[in-house]
C-alpha positions in Angstrom: 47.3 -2.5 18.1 46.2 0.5 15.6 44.9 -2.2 12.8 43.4 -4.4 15.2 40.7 -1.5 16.8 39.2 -1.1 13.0 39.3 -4.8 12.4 37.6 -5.0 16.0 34.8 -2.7 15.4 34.1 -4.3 11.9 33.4 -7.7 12.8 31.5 -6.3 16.1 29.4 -4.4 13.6 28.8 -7.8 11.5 28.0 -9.4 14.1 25.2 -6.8 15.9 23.8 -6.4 12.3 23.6 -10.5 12.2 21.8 -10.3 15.9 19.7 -8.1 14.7 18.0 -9.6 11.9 20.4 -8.1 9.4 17.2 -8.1 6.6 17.1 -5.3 4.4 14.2 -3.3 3.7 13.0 -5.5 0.5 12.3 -3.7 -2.8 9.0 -4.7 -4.9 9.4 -5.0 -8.6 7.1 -1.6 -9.5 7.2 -2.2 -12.9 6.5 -5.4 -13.5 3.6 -4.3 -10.8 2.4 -1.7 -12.9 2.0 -4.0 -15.9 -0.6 -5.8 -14.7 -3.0 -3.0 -13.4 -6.3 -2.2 -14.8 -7.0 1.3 -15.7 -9.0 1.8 -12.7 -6.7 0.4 -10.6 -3.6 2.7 -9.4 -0.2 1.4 -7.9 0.7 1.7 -3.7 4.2 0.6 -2.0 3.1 1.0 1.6 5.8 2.0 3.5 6.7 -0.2 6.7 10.1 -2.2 8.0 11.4 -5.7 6.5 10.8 -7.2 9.7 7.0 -5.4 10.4 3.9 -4.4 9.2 0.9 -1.6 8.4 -2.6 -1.3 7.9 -3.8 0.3 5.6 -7.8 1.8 5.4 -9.3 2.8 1.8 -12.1 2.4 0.0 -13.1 1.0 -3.1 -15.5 2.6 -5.7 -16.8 -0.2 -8.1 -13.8 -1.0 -9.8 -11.9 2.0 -8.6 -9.2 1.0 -6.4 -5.3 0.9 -5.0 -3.3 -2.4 -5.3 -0.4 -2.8 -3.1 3.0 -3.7 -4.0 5.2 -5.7 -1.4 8.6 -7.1 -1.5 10.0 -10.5 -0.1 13.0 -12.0 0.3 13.8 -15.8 0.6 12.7 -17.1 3.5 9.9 -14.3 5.0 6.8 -15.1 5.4 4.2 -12.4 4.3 0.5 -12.5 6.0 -2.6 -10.0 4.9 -5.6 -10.1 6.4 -9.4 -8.0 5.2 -11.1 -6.6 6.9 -14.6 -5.0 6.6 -18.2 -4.5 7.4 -19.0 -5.7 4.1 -18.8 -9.4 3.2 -18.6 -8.9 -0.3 -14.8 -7.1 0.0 -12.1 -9.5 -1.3 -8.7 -9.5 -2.5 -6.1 -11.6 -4.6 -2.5 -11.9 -3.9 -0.4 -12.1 -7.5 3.0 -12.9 -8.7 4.2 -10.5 -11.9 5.3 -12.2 -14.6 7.5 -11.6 -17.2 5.4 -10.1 -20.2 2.9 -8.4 -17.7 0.6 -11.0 -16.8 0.8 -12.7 -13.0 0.3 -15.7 -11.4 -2.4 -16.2 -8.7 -0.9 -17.1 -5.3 -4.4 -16.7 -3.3 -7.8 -15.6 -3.5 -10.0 -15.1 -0.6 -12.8 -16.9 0.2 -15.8 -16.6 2.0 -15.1 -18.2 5.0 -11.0 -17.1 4.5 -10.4 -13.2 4.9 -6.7 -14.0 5.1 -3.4 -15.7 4.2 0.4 -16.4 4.8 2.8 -17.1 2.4 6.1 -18.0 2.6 8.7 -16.9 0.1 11.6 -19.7 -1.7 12.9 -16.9 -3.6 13.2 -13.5 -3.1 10.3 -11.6 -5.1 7.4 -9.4 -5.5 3.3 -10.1 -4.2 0.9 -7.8 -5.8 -2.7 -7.3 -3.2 -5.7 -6.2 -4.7 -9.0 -6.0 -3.0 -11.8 -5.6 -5.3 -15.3 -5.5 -5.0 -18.0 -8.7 -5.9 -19.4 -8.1 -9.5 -22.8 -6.9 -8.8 -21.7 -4.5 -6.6 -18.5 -2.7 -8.5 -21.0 -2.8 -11.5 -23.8 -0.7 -9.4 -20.6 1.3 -8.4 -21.0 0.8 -4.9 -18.3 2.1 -2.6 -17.0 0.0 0.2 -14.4 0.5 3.1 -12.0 -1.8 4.3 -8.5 -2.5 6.3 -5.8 -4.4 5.0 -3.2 -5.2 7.8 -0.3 -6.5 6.0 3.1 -8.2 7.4 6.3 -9.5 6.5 8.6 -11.1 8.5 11.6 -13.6 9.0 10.2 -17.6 8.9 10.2 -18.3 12.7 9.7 -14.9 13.9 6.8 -13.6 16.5 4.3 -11.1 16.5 6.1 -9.7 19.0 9.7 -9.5 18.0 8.4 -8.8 14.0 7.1 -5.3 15.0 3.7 -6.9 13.7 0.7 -5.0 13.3 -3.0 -5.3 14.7 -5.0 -8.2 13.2 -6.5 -12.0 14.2 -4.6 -14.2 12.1 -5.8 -16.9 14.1 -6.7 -19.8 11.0 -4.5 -18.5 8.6 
């Protein structure tokens, strides 16, 4: 009876993990990340669960500003959405490459301020908001919110810990 009570508890364990939506917290690939950056651009991992999401509110100054760095793993699906008083506030969502370049997943439109992507592999998405040309050369500086989420394929709003944000069309 002694071996069976640990042998018990372990696949009860296993199991409530499983329920649970056993996905780790995904690590992003920082320094393949970093590699692509321009010197006015500097490196964020925003911080938020593997099944969830954050917003976060910055501001760019011409070509001054943060990318974010978010892991994925096989089968998630991660949404970002812009948001902003100014219409002239995009952003880009990249793939790192080997040898420092990246591969363009999506680039916002005018009439698109966001996107959902869903990941085959496990892997790292680089967002960076930037600025139209006229108005990073003139040095203008803008605010905006990025709400950014990652969850399981098949997973709610509401059971995905999901953050503010009409994602209605994307």
């Amino acid at each position: 009876m002694r071996l069976l009570r640990p042998l018990a508890v372990l696949l009860l364990s296993s199991l409530l993990l499983a329920c649970a939506g056993g996905v780790q917290r995904p690590e992003p690939n920082t320094t393949a990340a970093q590699r692509m950056l321009s010197l006015d651009e500097t490196l964020e991992t925003p911080s938020f669960e593997a099944n969830g999401g954050t917003i976060v509110d910055a501001t760019i100054d011409g070509y001054k500003t943060a990318v974010y760095v978010v892991g994925v793993v096989k089968g998630q699906v991660l949404t970002a959405q812009l948001e902003s008083d100014n219409p002239n506030v995009y952003f880009d969502v990249l793939e790192p490459t080997f040898g420092g370049g990246s591969a363009k997943i999506f680039s916002t439109e005018a009439a698109c301020r966001g996107t959902r992507i869903h990941a085959h592999s496990d892997t790292t998405y680089v967002i960076r908001p930037f600025l139209a040309k006229s108005l990073a050369e003139r040095n203008a500086s803008v605010r905006y919110r990025l709400c950014i989420n990652r969850c399981e394929q098949g997973m709610t709003p509401a059971n995905c810990q999901w953050v503010q944000g009409d994602l209605r069309g994307i």
